[in-house]
N, C-alpha and C positions, 0 to 999 in steps of 0.2 A: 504493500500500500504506500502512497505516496505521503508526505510528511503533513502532518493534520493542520498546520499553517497553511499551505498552500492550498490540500483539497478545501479547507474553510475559505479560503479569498475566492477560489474555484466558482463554491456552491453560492457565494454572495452573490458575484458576478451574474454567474444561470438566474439566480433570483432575480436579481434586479431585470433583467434583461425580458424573463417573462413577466415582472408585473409591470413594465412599462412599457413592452411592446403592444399592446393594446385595450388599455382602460376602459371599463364598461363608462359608458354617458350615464344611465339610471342602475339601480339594482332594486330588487322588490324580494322581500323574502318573507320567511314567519321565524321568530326568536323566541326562546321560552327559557325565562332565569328564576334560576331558582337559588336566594339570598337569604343564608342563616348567619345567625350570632348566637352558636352554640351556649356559650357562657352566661348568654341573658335569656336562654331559653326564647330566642325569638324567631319567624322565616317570616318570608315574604314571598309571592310566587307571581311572576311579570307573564302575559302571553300576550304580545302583539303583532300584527301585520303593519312592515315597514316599507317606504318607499323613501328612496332617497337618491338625490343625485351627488354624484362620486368626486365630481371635482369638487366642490367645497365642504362634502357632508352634512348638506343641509336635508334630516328627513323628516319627514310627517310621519307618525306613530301610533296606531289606535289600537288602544287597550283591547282585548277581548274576554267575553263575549260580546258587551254591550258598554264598554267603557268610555273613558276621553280621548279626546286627539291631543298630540301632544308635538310638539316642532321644538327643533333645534339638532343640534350633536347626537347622530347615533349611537343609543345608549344602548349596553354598556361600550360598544365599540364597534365601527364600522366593520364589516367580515371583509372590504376590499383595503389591504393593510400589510404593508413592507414592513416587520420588525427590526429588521437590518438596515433600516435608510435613520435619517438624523431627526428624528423624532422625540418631539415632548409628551410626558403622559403624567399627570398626577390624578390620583385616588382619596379622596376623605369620604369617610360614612362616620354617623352618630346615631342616634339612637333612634330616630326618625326617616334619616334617606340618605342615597349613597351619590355622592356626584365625582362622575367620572369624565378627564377631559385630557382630550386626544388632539393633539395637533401633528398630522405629517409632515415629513420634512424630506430631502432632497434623497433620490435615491445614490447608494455607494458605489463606487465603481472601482476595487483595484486594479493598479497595472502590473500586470503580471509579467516580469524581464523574460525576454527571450534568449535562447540558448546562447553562451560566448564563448566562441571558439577559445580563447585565452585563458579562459577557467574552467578548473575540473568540476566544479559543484556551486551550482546558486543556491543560496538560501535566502525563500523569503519569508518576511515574519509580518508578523500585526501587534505592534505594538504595544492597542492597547487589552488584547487580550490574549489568553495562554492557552490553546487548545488540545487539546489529547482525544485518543480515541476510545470510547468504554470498552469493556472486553469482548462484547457483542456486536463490536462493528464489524462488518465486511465491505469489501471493495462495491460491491453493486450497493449495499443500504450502509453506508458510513453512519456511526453516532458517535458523536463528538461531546465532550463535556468539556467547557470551556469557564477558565477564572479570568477573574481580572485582572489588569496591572495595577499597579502606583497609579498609572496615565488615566483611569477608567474610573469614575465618580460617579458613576449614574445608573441606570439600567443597561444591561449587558443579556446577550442569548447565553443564559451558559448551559444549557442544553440542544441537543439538533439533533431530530431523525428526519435521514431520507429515504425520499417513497422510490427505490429500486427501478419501477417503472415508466417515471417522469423523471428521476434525477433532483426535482424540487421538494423542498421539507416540506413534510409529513406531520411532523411536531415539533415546536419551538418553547423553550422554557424562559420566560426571561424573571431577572430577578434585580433587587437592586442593593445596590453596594452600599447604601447608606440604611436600609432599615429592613426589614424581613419581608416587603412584599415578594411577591410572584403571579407569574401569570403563565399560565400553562394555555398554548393557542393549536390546535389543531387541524392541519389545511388538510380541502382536497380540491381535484382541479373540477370544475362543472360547469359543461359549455363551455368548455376553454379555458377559464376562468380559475384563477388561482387564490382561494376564498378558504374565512374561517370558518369551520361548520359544529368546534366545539371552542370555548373558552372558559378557565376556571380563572379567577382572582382570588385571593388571598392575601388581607392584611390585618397586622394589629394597629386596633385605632383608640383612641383617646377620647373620651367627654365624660363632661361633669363629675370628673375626679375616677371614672371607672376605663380600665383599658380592656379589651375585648378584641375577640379577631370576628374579621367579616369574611364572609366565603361567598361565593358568588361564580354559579354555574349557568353557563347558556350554551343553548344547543339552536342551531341557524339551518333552516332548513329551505323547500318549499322556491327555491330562489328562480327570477327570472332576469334577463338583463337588456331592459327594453332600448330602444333608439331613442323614442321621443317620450317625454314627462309623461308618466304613469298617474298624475296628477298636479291638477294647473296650476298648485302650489309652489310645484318645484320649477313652473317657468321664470324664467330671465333670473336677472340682477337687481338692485341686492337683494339678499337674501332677508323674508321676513321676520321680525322679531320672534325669538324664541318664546318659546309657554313651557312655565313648569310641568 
């Protein structure tokens, strides 16, 4: 197997390449989360039909059965989503609701040195993170467990399975270097499309003197990826004020 820095630049690469060679315009799917705070003995159970357009994540939300419409940030997280590009994400829930907010940012692209006649061996690295391969990787499904550097302050994949039969992850762990969240993301490709279809979060959080972990499970299903606004909401610019 080739050295787990490079297959890791590799598989960024392939990623990037297939989530930006052709972004859906709308996505429409069904989400179902299901959000406990074991320690307070609480849940909470979300089912909606969402429609949203992809370039700014703006979607419309309706509770089901017979619930609210709700606009702004696909909650808890858009399923069209590069974990690998330079992305902000923060998380707080209290004892009342959880807000989650996602901002995409530029996809990654390393350059990968080509062969020199004058050197016996290139090594290329990443910085700011340390990858290795777990004892179940193989050459066709690579799984990679990766720490961070000194260089690396923020969220990091430090997990990665690939799907053997696309070459793109399969399963993404990402976690963060300053407190214990994690977020477990799981793609698969549909109509093309390389989409989350489950997502867990997991963090411990803070209020009125009590700390507590939030868990937070969705499953994304049901999905179609239209040409034109699936609702006349989501036409033009700007985008309309959000509703709780």
């Amino acid at each position: 197997m080739i050295g787990a820095d490079l297959a890791l630049a590799l598989l960024i690469n392939r990623t990037t390449a297939a989530y930006s060679a052709r972004p859906p315009a709308y996505i429409t799917y069904r989400e179902r989360t299901h959000v406990t705070a074991p320690s307070l003995g609480r849940s909470q159970e979300i089912d909606r039909l969402v429609a949203l357009r992809n370039a700014d994540n703006f979607a419309i939300m309706h509770d089901l059965p017979h619930g609210a419409t709700r606009t702004g940030e696909a909650f808890p997280i858009i399923p069209y989503f590069d974990p690998f590009s330079s992305f902000t994400f923060s998380f707080y829930a209290n004892l009342k609701a959880i807000s989650i907010t996602l901002k995409r940012g530029a996809p990654i692209v390393f350059p990968i040195p080509t062969p020199d006649p004058h050197a016996d061996v290139t090594v290329p690295y990443i910085s700011f993170l340390a990858p290795s391969y777990a004892p179940d990787s193989t050459p066709p499904a690579p799984h990679m467990l990766i720490a961070p550097t000194p260089l690396d302050t923020g969220m990091y994949p430090s997990e990665v399975q690939v799907d053997p039969s696309t070459q793109l992850p399969s399963h993404i762990v990402l976690s963060d270097s300053r407190s214990d969240m994690r977020i477990g993301l799981t793609y698969r490709v549909v109509d093309g499309y390389w989409v989350i279809v489950r997502g867990v979060f997991s963090a411990t959080e803070h209020a009125l003197g009590f700390s507590f972990n939030v868990r937070a499970v969705t499953r994304y299903d049901e999905f179609t990826f239209p040409t034109t606004p699936p609702d006349p909401a989501l036409m033009g610019s700007p985008r309309p004020q959000a509703t709780p």
